[in-house]
DRENDO-1510 file (C-alpha; in Angstrom, 1 decimal, always signed):
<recs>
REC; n; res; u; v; w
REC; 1; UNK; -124.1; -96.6; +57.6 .
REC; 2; UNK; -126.1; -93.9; +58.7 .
REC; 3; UNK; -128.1; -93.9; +62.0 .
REC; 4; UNK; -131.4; -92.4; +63.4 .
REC; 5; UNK; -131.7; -91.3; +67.2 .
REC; 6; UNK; -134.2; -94.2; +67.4 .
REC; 7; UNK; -132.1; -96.8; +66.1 .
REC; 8; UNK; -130.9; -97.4; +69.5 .
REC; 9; UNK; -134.2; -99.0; +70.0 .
REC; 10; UNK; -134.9; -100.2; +66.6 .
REC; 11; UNK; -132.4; -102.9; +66.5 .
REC; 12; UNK; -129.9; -101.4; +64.4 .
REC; 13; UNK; -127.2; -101.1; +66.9 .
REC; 14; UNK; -124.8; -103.6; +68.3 .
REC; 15; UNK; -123.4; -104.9; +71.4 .
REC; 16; UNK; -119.6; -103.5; +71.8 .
REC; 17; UNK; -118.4; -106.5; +72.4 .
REC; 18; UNK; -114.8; -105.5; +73.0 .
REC; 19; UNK; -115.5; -102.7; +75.5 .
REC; 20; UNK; -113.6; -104.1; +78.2 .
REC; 21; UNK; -113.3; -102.7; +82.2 .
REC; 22; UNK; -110.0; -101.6; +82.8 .
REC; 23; UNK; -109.5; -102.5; +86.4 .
REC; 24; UNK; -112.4; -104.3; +88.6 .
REC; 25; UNK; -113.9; -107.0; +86.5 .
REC; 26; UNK; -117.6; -106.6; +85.3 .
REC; 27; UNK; -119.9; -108.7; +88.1 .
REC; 28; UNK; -122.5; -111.0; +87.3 .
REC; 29; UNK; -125.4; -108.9; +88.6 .
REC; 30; UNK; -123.8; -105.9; +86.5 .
REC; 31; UNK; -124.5; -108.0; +83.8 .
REC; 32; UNK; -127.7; -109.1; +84.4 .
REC; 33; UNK; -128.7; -105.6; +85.0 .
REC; 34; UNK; -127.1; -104.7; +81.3 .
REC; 35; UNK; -129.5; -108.0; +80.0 .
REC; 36; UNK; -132.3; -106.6; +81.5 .
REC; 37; UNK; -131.9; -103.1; +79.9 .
REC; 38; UNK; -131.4; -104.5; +77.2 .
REC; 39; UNK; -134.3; -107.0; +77.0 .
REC; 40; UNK; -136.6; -104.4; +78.2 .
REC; 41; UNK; -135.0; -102.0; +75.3 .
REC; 42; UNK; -136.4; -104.5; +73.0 .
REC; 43; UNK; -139.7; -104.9; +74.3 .
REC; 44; UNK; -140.6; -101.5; +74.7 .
REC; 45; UNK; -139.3; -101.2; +70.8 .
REC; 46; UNK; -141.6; -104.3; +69.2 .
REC; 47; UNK; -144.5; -102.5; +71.7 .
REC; 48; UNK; -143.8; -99.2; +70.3 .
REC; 49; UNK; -143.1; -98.0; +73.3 .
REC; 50; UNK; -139.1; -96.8; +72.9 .
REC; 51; UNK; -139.8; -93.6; +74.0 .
REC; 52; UNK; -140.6; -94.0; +77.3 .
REC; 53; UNK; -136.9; -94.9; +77.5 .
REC; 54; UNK; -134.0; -91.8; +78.4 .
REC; 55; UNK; -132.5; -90.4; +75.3 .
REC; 56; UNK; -129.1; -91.9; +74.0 .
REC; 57; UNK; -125.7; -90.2; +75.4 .
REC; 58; UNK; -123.9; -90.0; +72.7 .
REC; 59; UNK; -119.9; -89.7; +72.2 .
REC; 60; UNK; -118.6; -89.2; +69.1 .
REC; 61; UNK; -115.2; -89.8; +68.0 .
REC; 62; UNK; -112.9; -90.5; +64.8 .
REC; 63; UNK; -110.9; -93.8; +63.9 .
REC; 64; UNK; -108.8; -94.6; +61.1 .
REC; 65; UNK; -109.5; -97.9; +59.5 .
REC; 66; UNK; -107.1; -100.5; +58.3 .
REC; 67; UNK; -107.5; -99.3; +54.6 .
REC; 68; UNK; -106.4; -95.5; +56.1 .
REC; 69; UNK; -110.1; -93.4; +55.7 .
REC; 70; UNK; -111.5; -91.8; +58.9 .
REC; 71; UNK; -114.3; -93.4; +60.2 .
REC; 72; UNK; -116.6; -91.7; +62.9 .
REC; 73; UNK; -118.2; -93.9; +65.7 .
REC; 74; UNK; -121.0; -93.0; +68.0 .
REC; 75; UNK; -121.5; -94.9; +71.7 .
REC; 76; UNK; -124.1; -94.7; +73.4 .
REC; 77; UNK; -123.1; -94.6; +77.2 .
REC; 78; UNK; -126.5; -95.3; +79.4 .
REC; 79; UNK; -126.6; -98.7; +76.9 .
REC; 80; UNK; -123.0; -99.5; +76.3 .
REC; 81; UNK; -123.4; -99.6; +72.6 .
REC; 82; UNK; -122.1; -98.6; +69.3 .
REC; 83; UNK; -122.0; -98.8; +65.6 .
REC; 84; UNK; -120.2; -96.7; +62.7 .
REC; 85; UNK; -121.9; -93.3; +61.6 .
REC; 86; UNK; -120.2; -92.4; +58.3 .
REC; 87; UNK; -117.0; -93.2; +56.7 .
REC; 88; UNK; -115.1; -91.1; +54.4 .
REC; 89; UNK; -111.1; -90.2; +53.3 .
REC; 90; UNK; -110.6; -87.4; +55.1 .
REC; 91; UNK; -112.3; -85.1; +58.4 .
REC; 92; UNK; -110.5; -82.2; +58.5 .
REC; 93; UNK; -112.4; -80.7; +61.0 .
REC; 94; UNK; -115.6; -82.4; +62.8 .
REC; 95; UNK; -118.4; -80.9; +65.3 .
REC; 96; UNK; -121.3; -81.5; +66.7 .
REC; 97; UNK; -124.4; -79.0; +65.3 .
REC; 98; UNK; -125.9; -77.3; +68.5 .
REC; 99; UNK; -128.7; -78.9; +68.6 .
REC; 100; UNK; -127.5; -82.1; +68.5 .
REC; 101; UNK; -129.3; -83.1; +65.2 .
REC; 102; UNK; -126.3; -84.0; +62.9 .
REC; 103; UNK; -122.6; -83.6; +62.9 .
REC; 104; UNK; -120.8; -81.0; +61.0 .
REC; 105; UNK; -117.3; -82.1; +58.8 .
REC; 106; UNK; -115.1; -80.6; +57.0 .
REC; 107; UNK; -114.3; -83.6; +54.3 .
REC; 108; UNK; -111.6; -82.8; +52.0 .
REC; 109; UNK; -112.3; -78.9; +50.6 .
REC; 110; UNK; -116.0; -78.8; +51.8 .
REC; 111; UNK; -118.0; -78.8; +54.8 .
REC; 112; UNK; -121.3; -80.9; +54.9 .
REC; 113; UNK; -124.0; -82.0; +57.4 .
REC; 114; UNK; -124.6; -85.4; +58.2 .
REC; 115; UNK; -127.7; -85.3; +60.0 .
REC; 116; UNK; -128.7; -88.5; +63.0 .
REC; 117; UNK; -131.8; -89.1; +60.5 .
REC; 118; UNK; -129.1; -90.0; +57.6 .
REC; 119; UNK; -129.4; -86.6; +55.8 .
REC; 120; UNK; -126.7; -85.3; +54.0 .
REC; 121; UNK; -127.0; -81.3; +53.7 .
REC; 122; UNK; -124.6; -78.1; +52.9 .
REC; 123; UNK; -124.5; -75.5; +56.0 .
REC; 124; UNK; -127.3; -73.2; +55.8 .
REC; 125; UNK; -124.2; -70.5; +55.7 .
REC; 126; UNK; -121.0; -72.2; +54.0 .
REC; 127; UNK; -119.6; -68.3; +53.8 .
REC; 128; UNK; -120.4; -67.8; +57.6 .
REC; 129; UNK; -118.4; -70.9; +58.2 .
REC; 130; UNK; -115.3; -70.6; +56.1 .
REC; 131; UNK; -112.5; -73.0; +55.6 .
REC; 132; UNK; -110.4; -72.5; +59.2 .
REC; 133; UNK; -113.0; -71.2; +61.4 .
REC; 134; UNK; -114.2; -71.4; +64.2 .
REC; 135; UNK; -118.3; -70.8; +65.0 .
REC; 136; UNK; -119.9; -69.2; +67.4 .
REC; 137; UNK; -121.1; -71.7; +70.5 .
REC; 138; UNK; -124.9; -69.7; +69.2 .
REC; 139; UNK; -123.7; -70.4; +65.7 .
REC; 140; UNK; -124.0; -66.8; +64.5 .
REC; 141; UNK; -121.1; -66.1; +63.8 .
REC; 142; UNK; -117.4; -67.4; +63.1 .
REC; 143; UNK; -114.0; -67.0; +63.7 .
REC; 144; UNK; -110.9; -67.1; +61.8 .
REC; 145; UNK; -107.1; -67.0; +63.0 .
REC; 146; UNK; -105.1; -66.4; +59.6 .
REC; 147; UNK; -101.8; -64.3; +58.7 .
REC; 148; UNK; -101.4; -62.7; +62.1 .
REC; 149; UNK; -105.2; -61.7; +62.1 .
REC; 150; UNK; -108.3; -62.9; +64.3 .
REC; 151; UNK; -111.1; -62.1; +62.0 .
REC; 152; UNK; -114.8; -62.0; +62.5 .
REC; 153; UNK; -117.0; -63.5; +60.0 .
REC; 154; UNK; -121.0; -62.9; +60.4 .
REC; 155; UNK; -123.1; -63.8; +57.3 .
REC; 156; UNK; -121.0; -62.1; +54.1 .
REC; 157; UNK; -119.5; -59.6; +55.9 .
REC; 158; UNK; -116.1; -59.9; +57.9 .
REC; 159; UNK; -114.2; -57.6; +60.3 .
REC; 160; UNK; -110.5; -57.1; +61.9 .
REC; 161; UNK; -110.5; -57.9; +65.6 .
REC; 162; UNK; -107.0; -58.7; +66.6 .
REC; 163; UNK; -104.0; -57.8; +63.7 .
REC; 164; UNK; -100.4; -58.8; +64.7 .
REC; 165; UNK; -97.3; -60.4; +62.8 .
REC; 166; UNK; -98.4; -64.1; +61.5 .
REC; 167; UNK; -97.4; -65.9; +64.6 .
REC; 168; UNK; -98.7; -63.4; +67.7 .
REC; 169; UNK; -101.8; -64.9; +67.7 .
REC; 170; UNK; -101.1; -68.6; +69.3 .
REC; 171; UNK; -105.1; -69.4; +70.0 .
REC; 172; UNK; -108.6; -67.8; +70.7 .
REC; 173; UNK; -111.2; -69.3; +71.8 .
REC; 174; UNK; -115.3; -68.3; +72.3 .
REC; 175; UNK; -116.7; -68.2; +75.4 .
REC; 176; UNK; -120.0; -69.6; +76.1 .
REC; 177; UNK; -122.6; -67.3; +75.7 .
REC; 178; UNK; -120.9; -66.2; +72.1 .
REC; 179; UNK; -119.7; -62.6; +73.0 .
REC; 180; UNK; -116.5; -62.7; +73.7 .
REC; 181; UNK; -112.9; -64.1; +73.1 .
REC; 182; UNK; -110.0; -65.3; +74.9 .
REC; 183; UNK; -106.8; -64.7; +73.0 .
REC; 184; UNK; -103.4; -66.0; +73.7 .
REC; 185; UNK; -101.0; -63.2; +72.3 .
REC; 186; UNK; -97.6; -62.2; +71.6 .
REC; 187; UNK; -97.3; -58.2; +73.0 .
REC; 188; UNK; -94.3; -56.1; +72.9 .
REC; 189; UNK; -92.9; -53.8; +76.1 .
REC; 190; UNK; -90.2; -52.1; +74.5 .
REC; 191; UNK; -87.0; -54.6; +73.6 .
REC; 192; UNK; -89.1; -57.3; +75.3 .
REC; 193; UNK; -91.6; -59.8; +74.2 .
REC; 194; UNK; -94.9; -60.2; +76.5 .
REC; 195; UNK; -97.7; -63.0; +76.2 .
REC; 196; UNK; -101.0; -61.6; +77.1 .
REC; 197; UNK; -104.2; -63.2; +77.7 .
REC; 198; UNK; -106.8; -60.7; +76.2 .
REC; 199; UNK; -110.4; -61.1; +76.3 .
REC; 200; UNK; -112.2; -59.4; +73.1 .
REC; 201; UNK; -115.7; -58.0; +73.4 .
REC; 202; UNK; -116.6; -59.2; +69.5 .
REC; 203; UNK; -119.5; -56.5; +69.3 .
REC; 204; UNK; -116.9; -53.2; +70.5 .
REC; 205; UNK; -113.4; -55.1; +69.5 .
REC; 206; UNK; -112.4; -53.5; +72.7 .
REC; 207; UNK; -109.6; -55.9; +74.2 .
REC; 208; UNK; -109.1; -56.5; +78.2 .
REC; 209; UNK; -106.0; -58.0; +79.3 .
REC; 210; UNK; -106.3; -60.6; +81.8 .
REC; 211; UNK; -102.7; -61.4; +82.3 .
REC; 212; UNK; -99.4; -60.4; +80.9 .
REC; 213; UNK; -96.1; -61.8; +81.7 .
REC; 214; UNK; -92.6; -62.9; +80.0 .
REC; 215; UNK; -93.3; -66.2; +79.6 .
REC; 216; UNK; -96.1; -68.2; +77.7 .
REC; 217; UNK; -99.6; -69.3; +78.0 .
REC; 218; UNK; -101.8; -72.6; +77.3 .
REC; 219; UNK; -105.0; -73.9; +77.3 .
REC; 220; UNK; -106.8; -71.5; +78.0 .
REC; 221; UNK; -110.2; -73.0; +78.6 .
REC; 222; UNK; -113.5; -71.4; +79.8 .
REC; 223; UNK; -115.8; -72.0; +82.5 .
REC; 224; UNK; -118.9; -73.8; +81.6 .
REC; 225; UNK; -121.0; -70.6; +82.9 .
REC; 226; UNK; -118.5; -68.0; +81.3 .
REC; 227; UNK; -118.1; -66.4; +84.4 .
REC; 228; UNK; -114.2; -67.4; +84.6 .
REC; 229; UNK; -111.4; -68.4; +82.7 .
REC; 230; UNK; -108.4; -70.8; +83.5 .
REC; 231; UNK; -104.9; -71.1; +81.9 .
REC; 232; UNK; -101.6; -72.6; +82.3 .
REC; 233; UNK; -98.5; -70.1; +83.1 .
REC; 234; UNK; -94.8; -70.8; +82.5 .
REC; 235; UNK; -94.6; -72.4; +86.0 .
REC; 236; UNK; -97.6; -74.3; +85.2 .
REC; 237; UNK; -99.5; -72.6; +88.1 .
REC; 238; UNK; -103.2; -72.8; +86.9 .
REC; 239; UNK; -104.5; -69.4; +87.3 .
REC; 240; UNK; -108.1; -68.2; +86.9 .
REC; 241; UNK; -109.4; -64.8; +85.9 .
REC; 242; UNK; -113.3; -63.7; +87.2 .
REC; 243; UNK; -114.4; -62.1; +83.4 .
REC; 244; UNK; -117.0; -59.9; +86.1 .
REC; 245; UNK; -114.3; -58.4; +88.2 .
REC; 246; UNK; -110.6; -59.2; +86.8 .
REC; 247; UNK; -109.6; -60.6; +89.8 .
REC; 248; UNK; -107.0; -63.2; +89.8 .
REC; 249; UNK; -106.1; -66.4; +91.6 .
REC; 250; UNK; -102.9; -68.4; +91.4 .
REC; 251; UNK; -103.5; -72.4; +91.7 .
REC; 252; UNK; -99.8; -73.6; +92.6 .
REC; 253; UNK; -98.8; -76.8; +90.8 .
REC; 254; UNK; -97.5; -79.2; +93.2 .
REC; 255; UNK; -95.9; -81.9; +90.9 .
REC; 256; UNK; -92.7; -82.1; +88.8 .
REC; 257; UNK; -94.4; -82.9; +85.7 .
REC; 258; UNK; -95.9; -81.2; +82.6 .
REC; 259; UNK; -99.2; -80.4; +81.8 .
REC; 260; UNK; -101.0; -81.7; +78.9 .
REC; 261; UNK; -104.6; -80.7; +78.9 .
REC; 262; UNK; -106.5; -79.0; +80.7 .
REC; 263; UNK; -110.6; -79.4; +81.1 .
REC; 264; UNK; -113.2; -78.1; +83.5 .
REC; 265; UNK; -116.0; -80.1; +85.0 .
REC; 266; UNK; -119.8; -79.8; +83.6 .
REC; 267; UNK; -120.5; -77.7; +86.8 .
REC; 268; UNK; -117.9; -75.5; +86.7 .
REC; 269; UNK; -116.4; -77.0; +90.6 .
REC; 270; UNK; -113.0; -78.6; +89.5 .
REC; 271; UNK; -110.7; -78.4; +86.8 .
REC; 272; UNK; -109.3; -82.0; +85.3 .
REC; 273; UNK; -105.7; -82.0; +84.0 .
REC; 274; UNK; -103.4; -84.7; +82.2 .
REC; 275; UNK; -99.8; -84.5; +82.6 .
REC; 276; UNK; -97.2; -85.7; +80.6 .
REC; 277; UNK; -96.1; -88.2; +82.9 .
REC; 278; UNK; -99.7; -89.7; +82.2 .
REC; 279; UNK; -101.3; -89.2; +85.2 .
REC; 280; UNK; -104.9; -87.5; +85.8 .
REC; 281; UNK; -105.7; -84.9; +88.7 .
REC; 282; UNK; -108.5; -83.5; +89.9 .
REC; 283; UNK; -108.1; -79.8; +90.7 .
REC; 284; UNK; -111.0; -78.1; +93.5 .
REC; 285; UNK; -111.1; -75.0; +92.9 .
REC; 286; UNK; -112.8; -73.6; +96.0 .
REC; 287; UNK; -109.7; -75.1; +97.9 .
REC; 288; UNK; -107.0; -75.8; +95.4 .
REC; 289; UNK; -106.6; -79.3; +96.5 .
REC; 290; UNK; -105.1; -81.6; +93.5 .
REC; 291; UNK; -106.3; -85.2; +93.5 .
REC; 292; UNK; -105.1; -88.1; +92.0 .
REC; 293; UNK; -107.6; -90.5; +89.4 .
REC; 294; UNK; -105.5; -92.1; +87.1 .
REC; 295; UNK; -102.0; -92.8; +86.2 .
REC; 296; UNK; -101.9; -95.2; +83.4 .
REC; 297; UNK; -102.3; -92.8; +80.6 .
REC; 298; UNK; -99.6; -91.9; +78.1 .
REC; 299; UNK; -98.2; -88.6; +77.5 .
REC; 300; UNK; -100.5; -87.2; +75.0 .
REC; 301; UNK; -104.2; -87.3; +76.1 .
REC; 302; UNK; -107.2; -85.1; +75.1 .
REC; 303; UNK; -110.7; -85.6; +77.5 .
REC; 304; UNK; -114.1; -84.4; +77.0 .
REC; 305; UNK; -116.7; -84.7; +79.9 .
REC; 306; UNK; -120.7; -85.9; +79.1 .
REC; 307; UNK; -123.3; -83.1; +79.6 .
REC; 308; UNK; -124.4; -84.9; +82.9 .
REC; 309; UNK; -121.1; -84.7; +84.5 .
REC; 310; UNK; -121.0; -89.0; +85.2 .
REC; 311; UNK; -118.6; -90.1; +82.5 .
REC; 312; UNK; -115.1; -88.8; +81.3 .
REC; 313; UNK; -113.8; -90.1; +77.4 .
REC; 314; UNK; -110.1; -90.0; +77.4 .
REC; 315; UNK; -108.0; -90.5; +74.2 .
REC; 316; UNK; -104.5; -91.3; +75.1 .
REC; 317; UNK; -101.3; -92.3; +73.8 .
REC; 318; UNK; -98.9; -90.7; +70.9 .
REC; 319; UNK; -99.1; -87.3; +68.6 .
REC; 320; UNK; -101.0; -89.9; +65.5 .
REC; 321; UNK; -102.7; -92.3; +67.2 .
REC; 322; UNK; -104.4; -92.8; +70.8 .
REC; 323; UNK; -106.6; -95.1; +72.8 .
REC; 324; UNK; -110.2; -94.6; +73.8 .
REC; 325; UNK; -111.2; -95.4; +77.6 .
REC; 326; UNK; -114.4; -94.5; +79.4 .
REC; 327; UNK; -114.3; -93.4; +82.7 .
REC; 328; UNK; -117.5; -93.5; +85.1 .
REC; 329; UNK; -116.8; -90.8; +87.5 .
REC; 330; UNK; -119.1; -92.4; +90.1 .
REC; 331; UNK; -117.6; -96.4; +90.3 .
REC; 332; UNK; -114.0; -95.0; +89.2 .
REC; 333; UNK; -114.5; -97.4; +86.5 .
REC; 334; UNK; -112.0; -97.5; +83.2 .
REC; 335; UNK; -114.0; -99.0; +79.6 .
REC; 336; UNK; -111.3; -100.2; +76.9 .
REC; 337; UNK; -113.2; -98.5; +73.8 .
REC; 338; UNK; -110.8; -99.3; +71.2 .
REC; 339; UNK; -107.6; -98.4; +69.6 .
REC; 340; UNK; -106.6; -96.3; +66.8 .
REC; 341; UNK; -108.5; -93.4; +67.4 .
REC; 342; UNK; -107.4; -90.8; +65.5 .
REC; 343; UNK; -104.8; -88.1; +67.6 .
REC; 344; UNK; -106.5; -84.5; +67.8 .
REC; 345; UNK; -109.3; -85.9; +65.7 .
REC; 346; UNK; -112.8; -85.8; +66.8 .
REC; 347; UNK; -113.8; -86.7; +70.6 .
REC; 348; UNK; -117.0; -84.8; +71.7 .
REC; 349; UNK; -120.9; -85.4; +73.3 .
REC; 350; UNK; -123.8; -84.9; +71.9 .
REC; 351; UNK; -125.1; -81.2; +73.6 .
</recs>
């Protein structure tokens, strides 16, 4: 079933019924106020005045279905609603197009568009694209990470940027504005192996390191304004690199426990980190004070943050298949979405 941005208002959506509070039960005026929305939703619709409403917030994420195809779901969080967007046999890959018109997947050998208006289109640039890559934040360009190569794909053309043996390359990623990348690397020092953080102008190809030691990097994850960078070190100490000066700072990790992922907050103020042990933190990063949110996760989790900063998706539980909740970062509140979400699959807001 495929769904317009109005449908919200159009009828065609319906009430999660199983979205469930984890925690504090739901009160009766909260759900008076959700009937109210609601009724007025439908009003304004038969008046044709949907409009005047806000526009959906919209989560997308992947689910595989009891006869094993991937299914993507979208939920609107300012109504508390959802419904099925597409279902097919496969999503390699699946992201949202930057405007926030369609979704782009990778089904099987091909990528297509599924637009919110139920179009189904090829990529203006399948070749800009490619199989593996990754594009541009601006979309005009791509990125590959194949053989011990990073590889720069723009339009037909393609160039070299970063060419090592087929396993120094462990990830890249773009930063926001679409001009550089962070690379997590595999150097040598004479008889001894380095991992370097390097950050590649993709205009030049000249390469900056950031940080170099014996030991290993992940998530490496940038700042929502590009003007830093965080990472996780062998000691998982959290350190941060200013792109404008080099400096570096050293957040010291004050628990026991392993990292799992590692995201920043829409503004850029804190850094949010799962551990292993499936607890939450909140990391400030003016004072490098850690604080605990939630500990009832399990040991693999992946989060992504709405534009506006008030709700966190978090997909929890083993390396195939997780849990959804919802977290309002306001009430502290925890929404059951569902279960068998699909592990690594697709879990991202519409921009």
């Amino acid at each position: 079933m495929y769904l317009s941005r109005d449908a919200l208002f159009e009828g065609e959506y319906e009430p999660l019924a199983d979205v469930v509070p984890v925690g504090p039960r739901v009160t009766g005026v909260r759900l008076l106020v959700r009937f109210v929305l609601a009724l007025t939703a439908l009003l304004l619709s038969v008046m044709g005045l949907a409009r005047l409403l806000p526009p959906p917030l919209l989560l997308a994420y992947e689910v595989t279905t009891p006869q094993y195809t991937r299914e993507v779901m979208l939920f609107d969080a300012r109504t508390q609603v959802q419904a099925a967007f597409l279902n097919t046999e496969m999503i390699r890959e699946a992201r949202w197009l930057p405007d926030g018109t369609g979704l782009l997947l990778l089904e099987a050998r091909s990528w297509a568009v599924h637009g919110m208006d139920g179009d189904i289109r090829n990529p203006a640039s399948t070749e800009r694209i490619g199989m593996r890559a990754q594009p541009a934040p601006d979309w005009s360009r791509a990125l590959s990470m194949e053989r011990g190569q990073l590889v720069l794909f723009n339009g037909r053309t393609s160039r070299v940027l970063l060419q090592g043996n087929p396993a120094d390359i462990y990830a890249a990623i773009w930063s926001p504005d679409s001009t550089h990348i962070a690379a997590n690397v595999q150097a040598s020092q004479g008889d001894s192996a380095l991992r370097e953080v390097l950050l590649v102008n993709v205009d030049t190809g000249e390469a900056q390191v950031l940080s170099s030691e014996p030991a290993f990097y992940t998530s490496l994850r940038w700042a929502p304004d590009g003007t830093r960078l965080a990472f996780i070190d062998l000691r998982y100490d959290i350190q941060l690199v200013d792109i404008a000066t080099g400096d570096l700072t050293r957040l010291p990790y004050p628990h026991i426990e392993t990292i799992d992922t590692l995201s920043w907050t829409p503004d850029g103020a804190a850094l949010i980190y799962a551990t292993r042990a499936g607890r939450l933190y909140l990391l400030d990063v003016a004072t490098g004070s850690n604080m605990l949110i939630e500990e009832r996760l399990a040991s693999n989790t992946q989060l992504a943050w709405s534009p506006d900063g008030r709700w966190l998706a978090i997909s929890t539980g083993t390396l195939v298949e997780h849990t959804l909740y919802l977290r309002d970062m306001r009430t502290g509140q925890m929404l059951h979405m569902g279960d068998h979400v699909r592990a690594g699959g697709l879990l991202a807001w519409q921009p």
